[in-house]
Backbone as numpy.savetxt, mean C-alpha at the origin, in Angstrom:
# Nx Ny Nz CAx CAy CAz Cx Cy Cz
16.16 -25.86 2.90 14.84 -26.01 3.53 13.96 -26.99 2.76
13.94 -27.01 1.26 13.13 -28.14 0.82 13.46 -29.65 0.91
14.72 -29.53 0.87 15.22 -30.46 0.92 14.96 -31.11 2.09
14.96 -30.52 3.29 14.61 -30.89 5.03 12.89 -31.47 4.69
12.05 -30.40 3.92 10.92 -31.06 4.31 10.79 -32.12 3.09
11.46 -32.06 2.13 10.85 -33.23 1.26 11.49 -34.42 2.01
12.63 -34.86 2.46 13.16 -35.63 3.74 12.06 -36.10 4.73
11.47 -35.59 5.14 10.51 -36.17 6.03 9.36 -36.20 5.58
8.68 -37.59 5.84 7.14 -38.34 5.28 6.35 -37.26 5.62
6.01 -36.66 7.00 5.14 -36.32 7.87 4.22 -35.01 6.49
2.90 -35.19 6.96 2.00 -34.29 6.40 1.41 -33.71 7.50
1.74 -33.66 9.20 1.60 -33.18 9.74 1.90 -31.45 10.43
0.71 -30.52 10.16 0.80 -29.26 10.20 1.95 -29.07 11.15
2.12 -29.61 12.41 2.58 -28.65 13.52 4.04 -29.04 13.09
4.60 -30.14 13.02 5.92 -30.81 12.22 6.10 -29.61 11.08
5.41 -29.67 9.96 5.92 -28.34 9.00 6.21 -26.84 9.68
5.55 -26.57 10.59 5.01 -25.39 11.52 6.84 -24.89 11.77
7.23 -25.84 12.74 8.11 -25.79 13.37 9.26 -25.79 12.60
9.53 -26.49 11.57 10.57 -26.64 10.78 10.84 -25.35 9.73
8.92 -24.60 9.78 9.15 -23.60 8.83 10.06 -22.38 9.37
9.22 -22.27 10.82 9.61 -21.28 12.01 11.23 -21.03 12.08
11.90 -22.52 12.08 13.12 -22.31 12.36 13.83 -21.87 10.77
13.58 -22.08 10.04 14.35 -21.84 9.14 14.11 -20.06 8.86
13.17 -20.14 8.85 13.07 -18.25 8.54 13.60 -17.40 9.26
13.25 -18.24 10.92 14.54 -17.23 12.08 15.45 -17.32 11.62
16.14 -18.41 10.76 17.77 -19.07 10.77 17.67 -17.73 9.63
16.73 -17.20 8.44 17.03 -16.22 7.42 16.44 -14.96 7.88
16.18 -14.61 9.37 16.03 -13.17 10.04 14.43 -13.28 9.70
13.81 -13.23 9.20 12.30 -13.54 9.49 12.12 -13.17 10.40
11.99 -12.25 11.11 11.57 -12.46 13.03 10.32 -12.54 13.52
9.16 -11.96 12.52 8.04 -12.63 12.63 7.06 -13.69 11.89
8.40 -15.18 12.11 8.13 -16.15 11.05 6.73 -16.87 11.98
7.05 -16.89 13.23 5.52 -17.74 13.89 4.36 -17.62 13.16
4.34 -15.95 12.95 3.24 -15.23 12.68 2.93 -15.45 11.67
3.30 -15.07 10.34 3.39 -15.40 8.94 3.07 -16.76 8.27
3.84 -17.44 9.46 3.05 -18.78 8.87 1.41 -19.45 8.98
1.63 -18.80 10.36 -0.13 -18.87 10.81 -0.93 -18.06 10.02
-0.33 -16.91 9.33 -1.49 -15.91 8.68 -1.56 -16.97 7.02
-0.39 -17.44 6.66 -0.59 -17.85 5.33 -1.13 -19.46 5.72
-1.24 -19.69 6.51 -2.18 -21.09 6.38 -3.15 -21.17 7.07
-3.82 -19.79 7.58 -5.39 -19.61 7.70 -6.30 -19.15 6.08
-5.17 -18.50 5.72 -5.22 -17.69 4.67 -5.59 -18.46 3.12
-4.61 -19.44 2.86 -4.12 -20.43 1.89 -5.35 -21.12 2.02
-5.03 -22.15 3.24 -5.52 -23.28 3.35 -7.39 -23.29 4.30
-7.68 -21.93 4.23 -8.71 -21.82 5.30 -8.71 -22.89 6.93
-7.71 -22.91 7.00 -7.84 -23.07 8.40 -8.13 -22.66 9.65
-8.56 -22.77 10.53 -8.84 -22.33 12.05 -7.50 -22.19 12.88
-7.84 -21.45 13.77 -6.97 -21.27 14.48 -6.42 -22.31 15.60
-7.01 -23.54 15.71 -7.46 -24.29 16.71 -6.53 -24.96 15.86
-7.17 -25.67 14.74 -6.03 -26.79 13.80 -4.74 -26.52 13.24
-4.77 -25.27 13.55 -2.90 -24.26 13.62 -2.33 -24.42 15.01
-2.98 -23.76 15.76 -2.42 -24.37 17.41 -2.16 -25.22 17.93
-3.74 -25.81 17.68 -3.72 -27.07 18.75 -3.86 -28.42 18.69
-3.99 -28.55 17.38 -4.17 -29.95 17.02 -2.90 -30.64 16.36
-2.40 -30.76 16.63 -0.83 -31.06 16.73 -0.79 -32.49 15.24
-1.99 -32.93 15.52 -1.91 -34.57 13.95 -2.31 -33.77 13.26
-3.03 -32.62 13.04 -3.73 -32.29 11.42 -3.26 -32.27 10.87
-3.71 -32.82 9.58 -2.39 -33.54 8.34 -3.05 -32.40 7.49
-2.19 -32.25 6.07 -2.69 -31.62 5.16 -2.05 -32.30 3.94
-2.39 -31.72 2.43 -2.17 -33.49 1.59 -0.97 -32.84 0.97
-0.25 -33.90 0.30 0.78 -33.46 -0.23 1.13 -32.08 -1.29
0.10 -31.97 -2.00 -0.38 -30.48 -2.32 0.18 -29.29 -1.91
-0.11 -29.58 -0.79 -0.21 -28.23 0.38 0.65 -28.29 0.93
0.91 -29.09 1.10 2.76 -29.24 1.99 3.92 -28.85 0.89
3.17 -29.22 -0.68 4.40 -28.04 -1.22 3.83 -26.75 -1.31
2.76 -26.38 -1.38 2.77 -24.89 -1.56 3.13 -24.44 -0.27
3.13 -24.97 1.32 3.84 -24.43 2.66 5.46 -24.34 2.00
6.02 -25.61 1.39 7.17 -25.48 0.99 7.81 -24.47 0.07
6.57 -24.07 -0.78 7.47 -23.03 -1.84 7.30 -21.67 -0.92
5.78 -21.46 -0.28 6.06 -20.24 0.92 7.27 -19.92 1.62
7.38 -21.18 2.15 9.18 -21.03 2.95 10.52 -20.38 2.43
10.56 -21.04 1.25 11.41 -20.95 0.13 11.43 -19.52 -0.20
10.26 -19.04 -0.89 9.97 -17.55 -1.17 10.20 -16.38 0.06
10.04 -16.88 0.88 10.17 -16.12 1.82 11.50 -15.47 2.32
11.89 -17.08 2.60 13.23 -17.04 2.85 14.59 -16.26 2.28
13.93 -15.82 1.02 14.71 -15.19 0.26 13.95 -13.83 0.06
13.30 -13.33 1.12 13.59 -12.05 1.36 11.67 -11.28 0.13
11.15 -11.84 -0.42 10.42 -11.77 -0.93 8.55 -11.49 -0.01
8.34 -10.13 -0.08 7.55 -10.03 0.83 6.16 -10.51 1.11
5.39 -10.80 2.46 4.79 -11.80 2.68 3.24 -11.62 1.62
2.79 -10.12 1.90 1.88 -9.89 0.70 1.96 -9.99 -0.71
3.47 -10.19 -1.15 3.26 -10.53 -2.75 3.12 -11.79 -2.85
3.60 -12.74 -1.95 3.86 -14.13 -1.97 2.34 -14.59 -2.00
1.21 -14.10 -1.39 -0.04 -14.47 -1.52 -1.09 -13.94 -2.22
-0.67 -12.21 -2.72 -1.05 -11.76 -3.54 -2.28 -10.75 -2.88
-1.72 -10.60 -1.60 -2.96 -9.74 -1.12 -2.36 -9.15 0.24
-3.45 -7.74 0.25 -2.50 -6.72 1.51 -4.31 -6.55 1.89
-4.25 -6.26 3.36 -5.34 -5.66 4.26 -5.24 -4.20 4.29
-6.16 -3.52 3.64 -6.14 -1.91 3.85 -7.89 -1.33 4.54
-7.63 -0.95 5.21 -9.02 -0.32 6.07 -10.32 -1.45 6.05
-9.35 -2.67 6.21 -10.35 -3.52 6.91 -10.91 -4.31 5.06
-10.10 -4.29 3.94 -10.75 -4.36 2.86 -9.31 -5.21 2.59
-9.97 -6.58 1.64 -8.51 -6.85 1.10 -8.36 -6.94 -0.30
-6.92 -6.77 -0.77 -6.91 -5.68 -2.04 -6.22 -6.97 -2.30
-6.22 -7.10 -3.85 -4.73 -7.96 -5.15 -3.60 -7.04 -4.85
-2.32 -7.68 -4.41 -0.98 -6.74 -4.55 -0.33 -7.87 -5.30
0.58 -7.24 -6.20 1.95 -7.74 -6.39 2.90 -6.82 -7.07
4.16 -7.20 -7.58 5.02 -6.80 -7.40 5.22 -5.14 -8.55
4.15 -5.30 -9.05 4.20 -4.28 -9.75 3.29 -2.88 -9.15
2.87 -3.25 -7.77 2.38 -1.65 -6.75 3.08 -1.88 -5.77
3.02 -1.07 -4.82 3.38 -0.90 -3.80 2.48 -1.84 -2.55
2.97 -2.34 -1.43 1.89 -2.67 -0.81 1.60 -1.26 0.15
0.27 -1.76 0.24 -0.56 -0.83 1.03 -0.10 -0.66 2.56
0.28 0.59 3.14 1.01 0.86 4.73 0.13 1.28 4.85
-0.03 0.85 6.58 -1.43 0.90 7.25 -0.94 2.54 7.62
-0.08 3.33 7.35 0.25 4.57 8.01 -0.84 5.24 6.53
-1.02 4.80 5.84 -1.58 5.49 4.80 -2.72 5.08 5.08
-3.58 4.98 5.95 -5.05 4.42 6.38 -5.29 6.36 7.20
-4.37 6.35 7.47 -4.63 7.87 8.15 -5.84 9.11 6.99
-5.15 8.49 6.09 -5.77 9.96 4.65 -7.11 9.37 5.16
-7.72 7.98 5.00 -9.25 7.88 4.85 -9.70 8.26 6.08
-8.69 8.18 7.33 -9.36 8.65 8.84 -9.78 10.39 8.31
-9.09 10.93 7.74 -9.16 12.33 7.88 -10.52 12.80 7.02
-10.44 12.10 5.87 -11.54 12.23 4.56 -12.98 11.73 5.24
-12.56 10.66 6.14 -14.25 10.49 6.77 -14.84 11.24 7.86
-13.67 11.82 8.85 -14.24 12.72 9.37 -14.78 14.20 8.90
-14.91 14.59 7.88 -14.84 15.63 7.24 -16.82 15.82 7.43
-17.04 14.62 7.10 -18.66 14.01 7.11 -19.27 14.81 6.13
-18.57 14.75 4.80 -19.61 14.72 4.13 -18.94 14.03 2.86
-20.06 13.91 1.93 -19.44 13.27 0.49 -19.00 14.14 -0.63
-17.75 13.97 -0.60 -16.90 14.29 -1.41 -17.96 14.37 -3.15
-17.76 15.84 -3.85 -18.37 14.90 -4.95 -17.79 14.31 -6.08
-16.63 15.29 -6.37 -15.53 14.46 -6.98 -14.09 14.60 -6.55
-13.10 13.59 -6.56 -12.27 13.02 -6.02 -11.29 12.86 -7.36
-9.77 13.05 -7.04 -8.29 12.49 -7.51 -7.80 11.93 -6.93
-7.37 10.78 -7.30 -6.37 10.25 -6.79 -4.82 9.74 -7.53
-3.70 10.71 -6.83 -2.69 10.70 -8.17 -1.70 9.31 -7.44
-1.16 8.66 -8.57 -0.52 7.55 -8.04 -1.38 6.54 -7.29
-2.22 5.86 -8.08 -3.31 5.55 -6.97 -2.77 3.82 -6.67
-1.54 3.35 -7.39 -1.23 2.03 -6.83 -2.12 0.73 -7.83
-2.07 -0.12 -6.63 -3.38 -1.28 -6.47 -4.89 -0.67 -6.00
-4.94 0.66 -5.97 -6.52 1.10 -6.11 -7.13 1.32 -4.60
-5.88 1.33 -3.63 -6.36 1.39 -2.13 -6.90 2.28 -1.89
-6.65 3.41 -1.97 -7.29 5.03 -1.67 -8.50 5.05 -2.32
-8.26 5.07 -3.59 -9.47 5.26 -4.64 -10.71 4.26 -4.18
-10.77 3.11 -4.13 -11.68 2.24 -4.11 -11.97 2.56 -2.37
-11.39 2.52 -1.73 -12.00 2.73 -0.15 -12.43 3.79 -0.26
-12.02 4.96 -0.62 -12.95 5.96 -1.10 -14.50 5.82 -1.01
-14.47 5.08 -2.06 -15.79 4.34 -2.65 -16.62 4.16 -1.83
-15.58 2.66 -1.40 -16.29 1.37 -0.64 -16.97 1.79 0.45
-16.49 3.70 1.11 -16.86 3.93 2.59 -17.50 4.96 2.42
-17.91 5.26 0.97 -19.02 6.43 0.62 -18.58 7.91 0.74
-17.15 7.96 1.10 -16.55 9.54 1.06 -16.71 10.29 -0.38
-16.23 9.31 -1.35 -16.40 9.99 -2.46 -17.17 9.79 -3.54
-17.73 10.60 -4.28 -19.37 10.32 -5.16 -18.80 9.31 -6.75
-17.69 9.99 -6.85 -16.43 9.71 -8.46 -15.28 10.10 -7.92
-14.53 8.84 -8.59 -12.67 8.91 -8.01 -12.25 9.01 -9.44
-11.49 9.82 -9.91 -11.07 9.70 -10.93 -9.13 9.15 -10.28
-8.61 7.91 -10.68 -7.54 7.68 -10.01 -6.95 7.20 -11.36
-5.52 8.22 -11.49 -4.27 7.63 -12.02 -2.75 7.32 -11.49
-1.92 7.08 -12.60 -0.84 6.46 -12.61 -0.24 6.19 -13.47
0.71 6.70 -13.21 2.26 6.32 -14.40 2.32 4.71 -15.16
2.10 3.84 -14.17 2.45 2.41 -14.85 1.16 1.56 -15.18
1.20 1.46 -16.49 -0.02 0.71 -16.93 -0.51 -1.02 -16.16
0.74 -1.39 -15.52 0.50 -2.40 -14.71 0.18 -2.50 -13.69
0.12 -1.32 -13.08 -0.43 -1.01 -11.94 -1.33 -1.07 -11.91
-2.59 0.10 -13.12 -3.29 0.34 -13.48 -4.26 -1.43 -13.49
-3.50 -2.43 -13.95 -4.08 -3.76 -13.99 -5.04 -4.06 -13.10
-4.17 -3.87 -11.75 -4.06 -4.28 -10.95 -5.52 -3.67 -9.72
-5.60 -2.27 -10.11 -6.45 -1.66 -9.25 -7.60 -2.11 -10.38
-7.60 -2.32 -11.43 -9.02 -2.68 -11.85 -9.29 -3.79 -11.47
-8.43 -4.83 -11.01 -8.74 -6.34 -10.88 -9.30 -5.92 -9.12
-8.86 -5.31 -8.49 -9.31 -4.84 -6.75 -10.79 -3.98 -7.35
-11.11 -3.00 -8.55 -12.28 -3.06 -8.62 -13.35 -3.70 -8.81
-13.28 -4.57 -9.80 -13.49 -5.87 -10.17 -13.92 -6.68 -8.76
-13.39 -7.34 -8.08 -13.21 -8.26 -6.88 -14.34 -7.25 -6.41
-14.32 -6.08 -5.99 -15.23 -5.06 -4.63 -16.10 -4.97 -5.31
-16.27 -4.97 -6.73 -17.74 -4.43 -7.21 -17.95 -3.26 -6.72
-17.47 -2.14 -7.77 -17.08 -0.78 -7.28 -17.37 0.23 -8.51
-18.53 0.62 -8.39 -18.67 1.79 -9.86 -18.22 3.07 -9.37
-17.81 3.66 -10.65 -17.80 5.51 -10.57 -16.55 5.14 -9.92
-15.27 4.83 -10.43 -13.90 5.02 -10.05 -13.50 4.76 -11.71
-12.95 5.85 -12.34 -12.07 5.72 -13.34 -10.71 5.79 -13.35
-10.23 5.04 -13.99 -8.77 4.80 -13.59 -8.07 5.13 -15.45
-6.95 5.92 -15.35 -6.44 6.82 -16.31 -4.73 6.63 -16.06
-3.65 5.89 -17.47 -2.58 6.04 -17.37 -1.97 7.42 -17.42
-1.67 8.17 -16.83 -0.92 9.64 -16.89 0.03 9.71 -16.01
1.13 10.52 -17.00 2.76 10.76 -16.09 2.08 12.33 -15.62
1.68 12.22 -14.20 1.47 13.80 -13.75 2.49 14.47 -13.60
3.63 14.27 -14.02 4.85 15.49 -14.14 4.51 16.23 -15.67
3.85 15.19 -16.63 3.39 15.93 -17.99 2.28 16.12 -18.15
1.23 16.16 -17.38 -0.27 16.05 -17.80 -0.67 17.35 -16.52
-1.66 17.87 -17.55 -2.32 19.01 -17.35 -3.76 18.59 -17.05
-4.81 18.69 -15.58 -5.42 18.51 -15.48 -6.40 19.40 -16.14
-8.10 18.65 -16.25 -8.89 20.04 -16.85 -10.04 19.92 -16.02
-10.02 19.10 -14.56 -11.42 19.12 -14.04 -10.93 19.95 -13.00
-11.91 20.01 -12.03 -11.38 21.04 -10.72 -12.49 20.01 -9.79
-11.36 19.69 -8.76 -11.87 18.22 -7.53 -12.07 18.98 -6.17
-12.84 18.07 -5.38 -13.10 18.40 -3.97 -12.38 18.26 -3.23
-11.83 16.95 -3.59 -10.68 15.96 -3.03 -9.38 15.45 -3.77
-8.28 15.74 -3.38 -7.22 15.38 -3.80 -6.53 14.28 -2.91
-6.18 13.23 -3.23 -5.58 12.62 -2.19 -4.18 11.92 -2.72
-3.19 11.57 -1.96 -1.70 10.95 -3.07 -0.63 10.89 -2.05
-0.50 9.45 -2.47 0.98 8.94 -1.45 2.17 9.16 -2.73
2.48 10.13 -2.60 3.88 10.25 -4.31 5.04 9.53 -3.96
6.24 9.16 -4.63 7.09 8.66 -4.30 8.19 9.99 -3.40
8.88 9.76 -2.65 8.80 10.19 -1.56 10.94 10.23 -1.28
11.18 9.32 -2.00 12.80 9.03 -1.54 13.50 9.37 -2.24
14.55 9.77 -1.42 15.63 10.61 -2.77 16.47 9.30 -3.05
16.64 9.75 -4.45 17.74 8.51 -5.01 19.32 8.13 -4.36
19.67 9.15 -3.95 20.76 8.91 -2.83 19.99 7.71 -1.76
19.04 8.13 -1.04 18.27 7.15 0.17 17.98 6.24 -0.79
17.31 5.76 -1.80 16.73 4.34 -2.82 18.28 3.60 -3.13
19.30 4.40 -3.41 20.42 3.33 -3.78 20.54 2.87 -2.60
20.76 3.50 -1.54 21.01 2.35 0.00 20.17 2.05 0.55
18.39 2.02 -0.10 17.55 0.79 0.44 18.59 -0.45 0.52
18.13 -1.82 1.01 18.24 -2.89 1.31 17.73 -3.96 0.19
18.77 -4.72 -0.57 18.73 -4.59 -1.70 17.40 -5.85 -2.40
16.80 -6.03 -0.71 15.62 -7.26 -1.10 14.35 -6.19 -1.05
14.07 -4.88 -1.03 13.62 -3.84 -1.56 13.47 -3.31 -2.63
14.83 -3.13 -3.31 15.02 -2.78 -4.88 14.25 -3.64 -5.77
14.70 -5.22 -5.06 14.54 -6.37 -6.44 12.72 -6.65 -5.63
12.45 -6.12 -5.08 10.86 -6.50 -5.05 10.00 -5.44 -5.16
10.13 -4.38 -4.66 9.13 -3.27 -4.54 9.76 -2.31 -5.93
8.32 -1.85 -6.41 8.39 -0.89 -8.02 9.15 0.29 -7.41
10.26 0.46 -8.35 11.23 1.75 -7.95 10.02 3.02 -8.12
9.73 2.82 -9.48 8.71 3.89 -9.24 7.94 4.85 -8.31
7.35 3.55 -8.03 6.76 4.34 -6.77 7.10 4.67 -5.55
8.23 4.51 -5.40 9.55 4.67 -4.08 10.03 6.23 -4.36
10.77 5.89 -5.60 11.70 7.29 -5.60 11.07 8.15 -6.85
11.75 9.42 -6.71 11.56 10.25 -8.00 12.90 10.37 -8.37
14.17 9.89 -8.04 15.51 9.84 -8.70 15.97 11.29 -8.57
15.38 11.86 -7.70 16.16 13.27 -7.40 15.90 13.54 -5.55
15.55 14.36 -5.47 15.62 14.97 -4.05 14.40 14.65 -3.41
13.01 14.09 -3.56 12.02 13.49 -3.05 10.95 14.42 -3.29
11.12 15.34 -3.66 10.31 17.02 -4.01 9.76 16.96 -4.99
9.77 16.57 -6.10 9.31 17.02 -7.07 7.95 16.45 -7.48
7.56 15.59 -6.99 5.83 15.92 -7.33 4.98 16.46 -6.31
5.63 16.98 -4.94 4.99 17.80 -4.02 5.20 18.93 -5.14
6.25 19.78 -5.44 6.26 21.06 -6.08 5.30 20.97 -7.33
5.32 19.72 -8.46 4.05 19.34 -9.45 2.97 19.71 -8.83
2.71 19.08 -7.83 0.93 19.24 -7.45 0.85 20.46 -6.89
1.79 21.25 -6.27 1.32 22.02 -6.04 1.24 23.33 -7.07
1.73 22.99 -8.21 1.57 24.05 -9.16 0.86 24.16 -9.59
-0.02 22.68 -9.76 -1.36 22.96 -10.33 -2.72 22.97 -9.62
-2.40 22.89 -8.03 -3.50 23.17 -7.02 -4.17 23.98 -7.18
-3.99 24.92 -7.91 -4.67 26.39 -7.55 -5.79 26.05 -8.84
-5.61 25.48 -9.63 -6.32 25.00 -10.69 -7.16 23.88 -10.95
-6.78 23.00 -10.05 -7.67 21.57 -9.87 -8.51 21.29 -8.86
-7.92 21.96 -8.06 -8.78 22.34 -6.27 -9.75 23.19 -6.40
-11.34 22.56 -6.12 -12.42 23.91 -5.87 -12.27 24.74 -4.32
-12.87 25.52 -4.56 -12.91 26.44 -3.22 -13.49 25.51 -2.27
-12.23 25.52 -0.93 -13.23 24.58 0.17 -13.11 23.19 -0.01
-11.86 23.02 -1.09 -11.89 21.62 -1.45 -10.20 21.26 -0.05
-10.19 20.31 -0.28 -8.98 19.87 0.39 -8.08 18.55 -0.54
-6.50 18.58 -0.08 -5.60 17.67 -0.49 -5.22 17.21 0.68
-5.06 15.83 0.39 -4.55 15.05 1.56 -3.56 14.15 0.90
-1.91 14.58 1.67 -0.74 13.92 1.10 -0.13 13.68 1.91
0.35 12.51 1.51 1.98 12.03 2.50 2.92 12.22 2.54
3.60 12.21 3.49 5.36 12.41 3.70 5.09 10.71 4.21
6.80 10.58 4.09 7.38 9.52 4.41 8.81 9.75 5.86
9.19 10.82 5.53 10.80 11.03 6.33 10.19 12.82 6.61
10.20 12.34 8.35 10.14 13.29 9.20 10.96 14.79 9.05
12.03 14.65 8.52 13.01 15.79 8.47 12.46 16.51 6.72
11.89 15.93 6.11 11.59 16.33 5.09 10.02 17.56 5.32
9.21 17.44 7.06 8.20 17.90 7.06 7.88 19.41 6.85
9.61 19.91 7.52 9.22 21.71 7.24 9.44 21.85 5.69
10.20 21.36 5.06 10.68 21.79 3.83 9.34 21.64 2.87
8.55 20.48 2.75 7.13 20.81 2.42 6.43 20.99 3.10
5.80 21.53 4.11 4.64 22.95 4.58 5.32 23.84 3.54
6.71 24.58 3.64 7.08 25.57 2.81 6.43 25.89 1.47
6.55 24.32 0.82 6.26 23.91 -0.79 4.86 24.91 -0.56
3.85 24.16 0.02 2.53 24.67 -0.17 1.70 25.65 0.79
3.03 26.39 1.28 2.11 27.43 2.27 2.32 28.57 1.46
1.00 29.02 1.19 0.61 30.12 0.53 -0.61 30.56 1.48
-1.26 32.00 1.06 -2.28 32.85 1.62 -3.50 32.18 1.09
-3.72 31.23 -0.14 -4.53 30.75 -0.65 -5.26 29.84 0.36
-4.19 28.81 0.75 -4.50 27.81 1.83 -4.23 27.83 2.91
-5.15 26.95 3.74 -5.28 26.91 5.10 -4.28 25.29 5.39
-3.48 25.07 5.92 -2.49 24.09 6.25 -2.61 23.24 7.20
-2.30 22.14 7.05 -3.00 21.39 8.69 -2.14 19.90 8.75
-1.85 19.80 9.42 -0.53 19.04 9.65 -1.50 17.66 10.85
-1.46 16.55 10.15 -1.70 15.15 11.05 -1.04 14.25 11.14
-0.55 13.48 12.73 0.76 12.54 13.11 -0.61 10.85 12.94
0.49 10.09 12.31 0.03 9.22 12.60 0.12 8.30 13.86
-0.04 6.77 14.44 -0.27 6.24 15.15 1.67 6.09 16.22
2.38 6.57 15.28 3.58 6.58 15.92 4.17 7.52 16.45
3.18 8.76 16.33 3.32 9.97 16.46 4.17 11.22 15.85
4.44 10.29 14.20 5.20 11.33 13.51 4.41 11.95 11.97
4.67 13.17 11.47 3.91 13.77 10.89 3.98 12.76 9.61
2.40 12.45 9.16 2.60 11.76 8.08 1.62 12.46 6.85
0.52 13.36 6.73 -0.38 13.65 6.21 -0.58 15.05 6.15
-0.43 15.79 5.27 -0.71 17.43 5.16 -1.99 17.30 4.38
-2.63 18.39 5.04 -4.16 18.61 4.66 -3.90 20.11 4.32
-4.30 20.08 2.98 -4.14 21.87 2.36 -5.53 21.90 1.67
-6.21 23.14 2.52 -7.79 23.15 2.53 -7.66 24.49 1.48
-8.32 25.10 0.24 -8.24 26.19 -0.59 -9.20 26.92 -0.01
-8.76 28.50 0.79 -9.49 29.26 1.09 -10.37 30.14 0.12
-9.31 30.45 -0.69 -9.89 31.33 -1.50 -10.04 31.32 -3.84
């Protein structure tokens, strides 16, 4: 592919457009049209008009290699938000790369649930908090008063301060802790946490442009997918105020009865929400008593 475009003079957008298009279909890309138009509105602040329709808009040699190394990167399976360094979460755009997870719009569901609640949270957890998506929208949309948000990998941790940083975002503390060893000592309103979710049997036969890009970490727990649902819930009864609620994810549908089980107790009230595809993605465990 570089070789094709360094081959031809042309600095003309729709000429690169087309040549990019085909090559990414030729590497399964299937929504290469798209991608390219998002990274050179994106990149290059362009309009949509001088992407479409203006067929001479030139751009300078510059830019025709950074379209070129896009291609390149792509092409090899490298996903479109790390390549630019940024993911869209509830309408907010965050720093991603390869050391969080990117942000799934199926995980936009927790803040649907936390804002209808209508009121402000006064203090807030957030375990595994990533690039700072939960925690900081939190914030940004006034659900919660203080996020206290951690995480296992100190690079992660980077990363959501640099998305605090960028939003201009007080009263979110962010804390390295392995919550399989750490003993909380506050008691929250709000719990919220996308945990890693895949059993290591399912992570060895991810797709292996998965492995080499996305943090294992936050994918698998290297056992049966359970074990920081059964963590948190051991220490729910202790970190949760009365009347407080947790809001967590599943990932794999067949996994949904086996945790309700984890956390149905007489303590809590249980509440089960499908996301936009209509499969269960979010358990809400409200502390009755």
């Amino acid at each position: 592919m570089k070789n094709i475009l360094f081959e031809t003079n042309t600095l003309k957008i729709n000429d690169l457009m087309l040549l990019g298009e085909k090559y990414l279909l030729d590497h399964n890309i299937t929504n290469s049209k798209k991608e390219i138009e998002w990274f050179l509105a994106d990149q290059f602040q362009l309009n949509m008009y001088d992407i479409k329709l203006n067929k001479n808009y030139l751009i300078s040699q510059l830019n025709k290699n950074h379209f070129i190394d896009f291609i390149h990167q792509r092409s090899k399976g490298k996903p479109f938000q790390y390549i630019i360094n940024k993911c869209s979460f509830y309408g907010y755009d965050f720093y991603v790369n390869s050391e969080t997870l990117i942000p799934r719009p199926e995980t936009e569901l927790i803040i649907d649930i936390a804002q209808k609640k209508e009121t402000i949270f006064h203090k807030c957890l957030d375990i595994g908090t990533g690039s700072g998506n939960l925690a900081l929208t939190l914030r940004l949309k006034n659900i919660a008063d203080i996020v206290h948000a951690v995480d296992i990998s100190k690079k992660a941790l980077s990363v959501a301060k640099k998305n605090q940083k960028t939003h201009n975002i007080d009263k979110v503390f962010f804390k390295n802790i392995d919550v399989l060893k750490f003993k909380f000592d506050y008691k929250y309103d709000l719990i919220v946490s996308t945990p890693p979710y895949i059993t290591k049997k399912d992570y060895n036969n991810l797709p292996e442009v998965i492995k080499k890009h996305e943090p294992a970490i936050a994918l698998t727990d290297f056992d049966d997918g359970l074990i920081f649902y059964k963590k948190i819930y051991k220490q729910l009864r202790s970190i949760l105020k009365k009347n407080g609620i947790l809001l967590i994810e599943i990932g794999l549908k067949h996994t949904q009865k086996t945790i309700d089980s984890i956390f149905r107790n007489s303590a809590y009230q249980l509440l089960w929400h499908k996301d936009l595809n209509g499969d269960y993605r979010v358990l809400e465990v409200k502390k009755i008593v």
